[in-house]
Z-matrix of the N, CA and C atoms (Angstrom, degrees):
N
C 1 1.447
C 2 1.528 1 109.02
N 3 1.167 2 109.78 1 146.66
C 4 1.824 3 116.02 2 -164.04
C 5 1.377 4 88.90 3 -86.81
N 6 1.351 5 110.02 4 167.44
C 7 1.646 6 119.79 5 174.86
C 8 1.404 7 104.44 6 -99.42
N 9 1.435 8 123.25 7 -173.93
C 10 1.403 9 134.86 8 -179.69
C 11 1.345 10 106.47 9 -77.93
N 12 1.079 11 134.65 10 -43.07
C 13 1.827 12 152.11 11 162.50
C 14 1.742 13 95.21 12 -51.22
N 15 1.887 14 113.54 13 -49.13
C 16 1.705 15 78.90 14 -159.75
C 17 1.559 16 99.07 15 -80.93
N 18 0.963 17 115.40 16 -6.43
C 19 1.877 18 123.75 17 -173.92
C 20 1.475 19 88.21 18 -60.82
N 21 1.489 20 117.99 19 -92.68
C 22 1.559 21 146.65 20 164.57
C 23 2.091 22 92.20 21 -1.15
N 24 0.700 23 132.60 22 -58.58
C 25 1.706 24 135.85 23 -149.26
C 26 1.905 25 91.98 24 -86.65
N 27 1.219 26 102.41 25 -54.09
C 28 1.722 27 122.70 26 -164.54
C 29 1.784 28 79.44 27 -59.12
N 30 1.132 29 125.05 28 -66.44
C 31 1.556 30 130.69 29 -160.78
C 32 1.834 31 99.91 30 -52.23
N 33 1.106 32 101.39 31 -39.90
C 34 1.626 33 97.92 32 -171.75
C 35 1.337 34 115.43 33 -54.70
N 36 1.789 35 103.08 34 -57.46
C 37 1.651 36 120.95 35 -178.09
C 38 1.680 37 92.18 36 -62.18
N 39 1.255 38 139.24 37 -68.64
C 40 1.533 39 103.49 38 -167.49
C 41 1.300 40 119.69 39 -66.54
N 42 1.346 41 135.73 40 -39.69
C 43 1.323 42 106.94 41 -178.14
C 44 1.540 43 109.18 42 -74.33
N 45 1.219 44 145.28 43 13.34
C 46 1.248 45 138.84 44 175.04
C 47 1.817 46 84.25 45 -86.80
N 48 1.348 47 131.39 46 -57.19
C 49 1.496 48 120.36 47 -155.52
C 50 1.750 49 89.01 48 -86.68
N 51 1.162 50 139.11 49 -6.79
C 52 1.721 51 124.45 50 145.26
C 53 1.200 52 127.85 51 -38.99
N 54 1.456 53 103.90 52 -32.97
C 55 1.784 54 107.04 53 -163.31
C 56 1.565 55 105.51 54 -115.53
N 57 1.137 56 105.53 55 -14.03
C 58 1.938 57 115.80 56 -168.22
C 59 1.757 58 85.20 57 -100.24
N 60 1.064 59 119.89 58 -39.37
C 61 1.414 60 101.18 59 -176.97
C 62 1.334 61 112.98 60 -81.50
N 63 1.303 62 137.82 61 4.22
C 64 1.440 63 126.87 62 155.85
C 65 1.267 64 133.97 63 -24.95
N 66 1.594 65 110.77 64 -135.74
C 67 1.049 66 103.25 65 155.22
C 68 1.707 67 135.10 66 -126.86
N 69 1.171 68 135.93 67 102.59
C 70 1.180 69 95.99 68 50.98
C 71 1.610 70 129.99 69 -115.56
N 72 1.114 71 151.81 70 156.32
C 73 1.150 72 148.10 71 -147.77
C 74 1.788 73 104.41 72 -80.41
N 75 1.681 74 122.67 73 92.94
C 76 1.298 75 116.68 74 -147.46
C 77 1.463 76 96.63 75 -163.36
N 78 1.789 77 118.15 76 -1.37
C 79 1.655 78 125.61 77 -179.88
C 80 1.266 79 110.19 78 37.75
N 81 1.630 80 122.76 79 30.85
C 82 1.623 81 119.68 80 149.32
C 83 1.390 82 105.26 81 -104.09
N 84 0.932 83 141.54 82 -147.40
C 85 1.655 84 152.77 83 -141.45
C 86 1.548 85 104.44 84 179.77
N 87 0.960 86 121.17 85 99.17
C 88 1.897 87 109.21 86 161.98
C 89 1.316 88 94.69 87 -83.74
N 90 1.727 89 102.31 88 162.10
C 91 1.036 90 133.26 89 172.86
C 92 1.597 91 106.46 90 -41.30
N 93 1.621 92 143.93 91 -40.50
C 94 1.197 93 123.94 92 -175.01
C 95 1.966 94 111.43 93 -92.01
N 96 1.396 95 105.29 94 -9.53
C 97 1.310 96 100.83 95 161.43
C 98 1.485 97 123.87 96 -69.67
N 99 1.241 98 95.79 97 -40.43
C 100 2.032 99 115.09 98 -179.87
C 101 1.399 100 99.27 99 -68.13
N 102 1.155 101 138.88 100 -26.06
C 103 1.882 102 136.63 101 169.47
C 104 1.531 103 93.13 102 -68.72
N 105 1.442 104 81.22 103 -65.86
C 106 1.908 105 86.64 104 -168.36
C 107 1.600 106 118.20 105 -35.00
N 108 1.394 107 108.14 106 -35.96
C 109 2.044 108 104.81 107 -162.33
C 110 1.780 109 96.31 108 -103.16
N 111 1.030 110 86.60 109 -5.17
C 112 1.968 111 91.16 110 -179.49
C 113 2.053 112 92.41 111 -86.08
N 114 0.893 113 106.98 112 -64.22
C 115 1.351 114 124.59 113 -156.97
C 116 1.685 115 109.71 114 -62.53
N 117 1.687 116 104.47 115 -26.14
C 118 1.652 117 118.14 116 -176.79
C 119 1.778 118 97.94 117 -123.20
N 120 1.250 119 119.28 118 24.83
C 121 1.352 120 96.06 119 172.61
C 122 2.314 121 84.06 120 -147.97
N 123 1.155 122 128.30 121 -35.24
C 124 1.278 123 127.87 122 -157.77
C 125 1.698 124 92.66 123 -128.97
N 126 1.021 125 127.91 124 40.99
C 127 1.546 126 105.97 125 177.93
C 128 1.411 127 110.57 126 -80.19
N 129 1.612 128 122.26 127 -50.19
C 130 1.291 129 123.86 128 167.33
C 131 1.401 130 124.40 129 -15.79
N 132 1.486 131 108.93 130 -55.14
C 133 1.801 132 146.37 131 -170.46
C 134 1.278 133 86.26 132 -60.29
N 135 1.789 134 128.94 133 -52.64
C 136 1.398 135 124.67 134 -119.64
C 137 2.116 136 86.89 135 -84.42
N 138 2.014 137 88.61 136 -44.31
C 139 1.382 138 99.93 137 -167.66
C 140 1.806 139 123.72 138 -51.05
N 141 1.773 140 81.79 139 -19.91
C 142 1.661 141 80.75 140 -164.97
C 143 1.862 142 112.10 141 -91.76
N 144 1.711 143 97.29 142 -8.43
C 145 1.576 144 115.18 143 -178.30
C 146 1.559 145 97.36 144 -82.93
N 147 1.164 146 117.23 145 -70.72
C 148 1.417 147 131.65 146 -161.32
C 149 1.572 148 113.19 147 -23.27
N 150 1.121 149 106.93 148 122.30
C 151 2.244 150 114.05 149 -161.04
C 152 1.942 151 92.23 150 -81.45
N 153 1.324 152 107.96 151 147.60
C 154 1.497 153 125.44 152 -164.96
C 155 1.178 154 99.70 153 -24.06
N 156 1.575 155 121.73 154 -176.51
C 157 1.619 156 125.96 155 141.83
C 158 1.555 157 106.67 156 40.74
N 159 1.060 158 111.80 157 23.81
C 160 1.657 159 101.16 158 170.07
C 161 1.669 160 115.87 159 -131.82
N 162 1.150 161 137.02 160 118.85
C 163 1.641 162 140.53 161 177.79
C 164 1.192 163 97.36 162 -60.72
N 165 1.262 164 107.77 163 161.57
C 166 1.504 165 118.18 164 -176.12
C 167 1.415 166 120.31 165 -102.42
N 168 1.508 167 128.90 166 16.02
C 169 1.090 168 154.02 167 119.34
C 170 1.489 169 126.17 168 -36.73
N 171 1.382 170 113.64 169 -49.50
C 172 1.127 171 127.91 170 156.58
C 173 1.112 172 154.09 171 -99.41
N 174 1.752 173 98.46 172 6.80
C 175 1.594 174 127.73 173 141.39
C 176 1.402 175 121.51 174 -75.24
N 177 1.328 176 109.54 175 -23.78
C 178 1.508 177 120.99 176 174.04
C 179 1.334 178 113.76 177 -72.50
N 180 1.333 179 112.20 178 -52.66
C 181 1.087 180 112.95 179 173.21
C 182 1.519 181 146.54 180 -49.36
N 183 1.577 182 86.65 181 -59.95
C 184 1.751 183 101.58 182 140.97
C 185 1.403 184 121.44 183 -25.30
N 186 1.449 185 116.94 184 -58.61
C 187 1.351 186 111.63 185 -149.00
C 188 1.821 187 104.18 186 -90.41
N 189 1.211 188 82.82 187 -15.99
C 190 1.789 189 83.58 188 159.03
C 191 1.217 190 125.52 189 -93.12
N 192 1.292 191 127.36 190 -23.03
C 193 1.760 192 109.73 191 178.77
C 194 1.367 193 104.70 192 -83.03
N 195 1.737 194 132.42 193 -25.56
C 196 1.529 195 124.59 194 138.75
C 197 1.091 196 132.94 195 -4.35
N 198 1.642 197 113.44 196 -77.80
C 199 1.269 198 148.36 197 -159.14
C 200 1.938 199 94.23 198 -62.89
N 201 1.592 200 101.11 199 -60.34
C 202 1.587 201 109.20 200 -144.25
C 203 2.119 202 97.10 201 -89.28
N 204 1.226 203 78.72 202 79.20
C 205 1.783 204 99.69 203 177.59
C 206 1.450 205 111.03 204 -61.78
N 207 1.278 206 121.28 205 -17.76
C 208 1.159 207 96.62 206 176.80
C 209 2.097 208 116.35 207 -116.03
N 210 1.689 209 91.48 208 31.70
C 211 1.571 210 103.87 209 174.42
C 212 1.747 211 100.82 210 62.48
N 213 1.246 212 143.85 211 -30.83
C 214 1.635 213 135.55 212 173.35
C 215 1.304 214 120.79 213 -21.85
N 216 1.392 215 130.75 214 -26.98
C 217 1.803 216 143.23 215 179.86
C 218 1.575 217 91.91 216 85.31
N 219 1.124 218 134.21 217 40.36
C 220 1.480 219 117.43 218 -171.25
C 221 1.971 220 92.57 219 -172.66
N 222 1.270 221 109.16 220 132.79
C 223 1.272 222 139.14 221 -161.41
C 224 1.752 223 99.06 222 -98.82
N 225 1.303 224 136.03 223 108.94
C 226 1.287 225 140.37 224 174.63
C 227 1.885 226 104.52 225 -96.49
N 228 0.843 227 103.42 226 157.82
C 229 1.997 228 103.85 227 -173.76
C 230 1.586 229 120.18 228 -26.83
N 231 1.930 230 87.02 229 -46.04
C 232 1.779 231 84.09 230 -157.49
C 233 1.610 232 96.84 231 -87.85
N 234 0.984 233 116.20 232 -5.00
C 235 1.191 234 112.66 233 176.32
C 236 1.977 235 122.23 234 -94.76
N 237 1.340 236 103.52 235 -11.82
C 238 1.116 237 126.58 236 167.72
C 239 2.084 238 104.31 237 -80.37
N 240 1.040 239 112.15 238 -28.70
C 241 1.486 240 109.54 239 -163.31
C 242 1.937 241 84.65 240 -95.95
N 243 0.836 242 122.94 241 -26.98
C 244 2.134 243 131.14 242 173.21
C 245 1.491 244 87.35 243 -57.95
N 246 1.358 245 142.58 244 -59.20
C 247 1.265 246 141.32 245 166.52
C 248 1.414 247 114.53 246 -50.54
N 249 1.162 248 134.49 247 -65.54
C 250 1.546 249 132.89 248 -176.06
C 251 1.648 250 97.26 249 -53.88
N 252 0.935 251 138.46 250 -62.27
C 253 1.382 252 141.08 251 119.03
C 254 1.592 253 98.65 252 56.80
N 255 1.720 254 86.61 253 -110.95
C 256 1.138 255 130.98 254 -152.06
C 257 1.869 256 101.66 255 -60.11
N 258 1.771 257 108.75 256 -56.06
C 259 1.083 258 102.46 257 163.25
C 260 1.720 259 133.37 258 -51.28
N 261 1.299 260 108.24 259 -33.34
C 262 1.440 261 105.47 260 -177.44
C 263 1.655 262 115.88 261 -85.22
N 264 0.924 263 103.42 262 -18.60
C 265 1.532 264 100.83 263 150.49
C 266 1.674 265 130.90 264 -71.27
N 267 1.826 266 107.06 265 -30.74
C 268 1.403 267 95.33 266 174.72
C 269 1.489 268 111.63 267 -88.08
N 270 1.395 269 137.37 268 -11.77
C 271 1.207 270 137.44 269 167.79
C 272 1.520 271 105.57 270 -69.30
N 273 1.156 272 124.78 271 -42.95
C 274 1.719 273 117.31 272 -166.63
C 275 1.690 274 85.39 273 -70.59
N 276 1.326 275 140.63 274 -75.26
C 277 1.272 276 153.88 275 166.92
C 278 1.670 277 90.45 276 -10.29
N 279 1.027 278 141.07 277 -59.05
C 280 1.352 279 130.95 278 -154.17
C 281 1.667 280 112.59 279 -119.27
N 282 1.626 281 92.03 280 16.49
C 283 2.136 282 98.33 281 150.65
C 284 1.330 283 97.98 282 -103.26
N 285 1.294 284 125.63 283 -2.37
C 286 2.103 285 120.87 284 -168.05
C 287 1.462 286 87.70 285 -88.41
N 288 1.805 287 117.37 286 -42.25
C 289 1.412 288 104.83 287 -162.21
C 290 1.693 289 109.17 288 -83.62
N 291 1.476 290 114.22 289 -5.76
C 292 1.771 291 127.96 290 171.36
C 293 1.455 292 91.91 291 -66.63
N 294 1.385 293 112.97 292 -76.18
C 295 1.881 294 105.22 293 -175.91
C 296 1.081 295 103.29 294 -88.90
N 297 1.033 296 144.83 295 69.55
C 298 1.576 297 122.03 296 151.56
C 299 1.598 298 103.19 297 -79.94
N 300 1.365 299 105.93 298 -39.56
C 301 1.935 300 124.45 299 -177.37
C 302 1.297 301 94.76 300 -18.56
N 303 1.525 302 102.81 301 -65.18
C 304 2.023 303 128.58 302 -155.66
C 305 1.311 304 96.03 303 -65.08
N 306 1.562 305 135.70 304 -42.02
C 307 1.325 306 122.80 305 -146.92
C 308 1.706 307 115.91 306 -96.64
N 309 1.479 308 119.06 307 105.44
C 310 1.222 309 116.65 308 -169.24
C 311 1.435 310 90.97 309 -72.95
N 312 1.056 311 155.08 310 -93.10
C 313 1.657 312 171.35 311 -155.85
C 314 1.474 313 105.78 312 -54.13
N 315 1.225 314 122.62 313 135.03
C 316 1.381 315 128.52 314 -172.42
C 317 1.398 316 110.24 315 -70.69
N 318 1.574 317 116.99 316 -31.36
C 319 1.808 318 120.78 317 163.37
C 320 1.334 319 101.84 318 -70.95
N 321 1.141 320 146.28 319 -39.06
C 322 1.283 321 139.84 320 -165.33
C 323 1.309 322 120.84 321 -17.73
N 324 1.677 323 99.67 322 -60.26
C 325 1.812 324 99.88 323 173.18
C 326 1.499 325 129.59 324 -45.53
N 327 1.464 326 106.37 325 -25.80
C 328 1.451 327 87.28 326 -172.34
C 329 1.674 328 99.78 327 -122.04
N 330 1.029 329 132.66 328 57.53
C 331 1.462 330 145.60 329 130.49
C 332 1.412 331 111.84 330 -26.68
N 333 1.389 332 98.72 331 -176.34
C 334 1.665 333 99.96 332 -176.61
C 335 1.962 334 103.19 333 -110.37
N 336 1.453 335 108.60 334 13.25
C 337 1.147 336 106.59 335 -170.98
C 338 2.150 337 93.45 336 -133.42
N 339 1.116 338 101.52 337 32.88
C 340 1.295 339 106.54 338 -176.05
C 341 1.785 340 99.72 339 -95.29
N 342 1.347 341 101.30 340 147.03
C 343 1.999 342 97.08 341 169.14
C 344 1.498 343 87.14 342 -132.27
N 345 1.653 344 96.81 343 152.23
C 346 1.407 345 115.15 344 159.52
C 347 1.300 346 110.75 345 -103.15
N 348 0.930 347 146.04 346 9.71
C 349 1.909 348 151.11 347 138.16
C 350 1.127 349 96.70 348 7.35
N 351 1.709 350 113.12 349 140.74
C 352 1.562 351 121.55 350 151.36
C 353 1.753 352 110.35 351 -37.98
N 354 1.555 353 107.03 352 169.90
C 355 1.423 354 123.36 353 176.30
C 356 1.209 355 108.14 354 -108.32
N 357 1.514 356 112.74 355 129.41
C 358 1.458 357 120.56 356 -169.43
C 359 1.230 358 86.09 357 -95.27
């Protein structure tokens, strides 16, 4: 039986080759496929990451000229996972700043009764 991680990893690589295999059929991602699979597969995710005063157009954007290190306009895997990346670090980063209020002890957060949940 797969774990929650190998589920979680397996899910990434296909919907990454869902959207890279479009068109054209070339397993990179341009910039309007990488909106596209962010926007129809993580938007929920996107709303609760996305830093103040910024549209999510232009969080997208951001997170692709980041990602695409080698300037091409087009996102190849490992450079697509520098993005998965990048976001999952600013969402975990921004459930610490939801509880920090709650957390007397600097381990506190990561207890066994800790959530990383959006911030109400």
């Amino acid at each position: 039986m797969k774990t929650d991680l190998e589920l979680a990893l397996e899910c990434a690589i296909n919907i990454y080759h869902q959207y890279a295999m479009k068109c054209p059929i070339d397993d990179y991602l341009s910039k309007t496929e990488f909106s596209k699979l962010l926007k129809e597969t993580a938007e929920p995710f996107l709303y609760n990451t996305v830093p103040p005063n910024t549209s999510i157009d232009d969080y997208i954007s951001k997170l692709f000229a980041r990602a695409d290190h080698n300037h091409d306009g087009r996102l190849k895997f490992t450079e697509f996972l520098t993005t998965l990346n990048l976001v999952v670090i600013d969402a975990h980063n921004r459930s610490h700043l939801c509880h920090s209020s709650h957390d007397q002890h600097p381990d506190a957060s990561h207890g066994q009764d800790h959530s990383h949940g959006p911030c109400k």
